[in-house]
C-alpha positions, 0 to 999 in steps of 0.5 A: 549952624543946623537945624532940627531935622536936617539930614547930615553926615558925620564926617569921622564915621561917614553915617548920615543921620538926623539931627534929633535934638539941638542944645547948647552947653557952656556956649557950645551948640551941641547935636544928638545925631540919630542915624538914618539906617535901623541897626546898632553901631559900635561907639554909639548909644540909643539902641537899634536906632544909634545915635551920636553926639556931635558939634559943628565941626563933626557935621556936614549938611546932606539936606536941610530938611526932612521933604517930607515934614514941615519946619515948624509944623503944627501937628493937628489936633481934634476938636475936645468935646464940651459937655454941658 
């Protein structure tokens, strides 16, 4: 099982992407994968930034988070202005 934002490789392709979304469908958990290197890739959808549908069995973990980013982080927002 993955996370949102761990960094993986699909292991049939070798690209190592980011797990950009997470769902479960008729009980299976399913990922949309969005490669980590800018470009089209045959086979995959999504544009300059490819992106793969896969399951568990299609993953390997590279890394479990992203350094840079926070699981759960809270973005922050500004203070909304009360006008009298």
């Amino acid at each position: 099982m993955f996370d949102l934002f761990n960094v993986v490789k699909i292991k049939h392709n070798g690209i190592v992407g980011t797990i950009v979304d997470k769902t479960v469908i008729n009980g299976k958990t399913m990922y949309i994968v969005e490669n980590n290197k800018r470009g089209t890739v045959k086979g995959a959808y999504g544009g300059e930034w490819a992106e793969f549908d896969c399951t568990d069995e299609d993953l390997e973990l590279v890394n479990a988070a992203v350094p840079s980013m926070q699981k759960y982080s809270t973005p922050n927002i500004a203070p909304q202005a009360v006008y009298a």
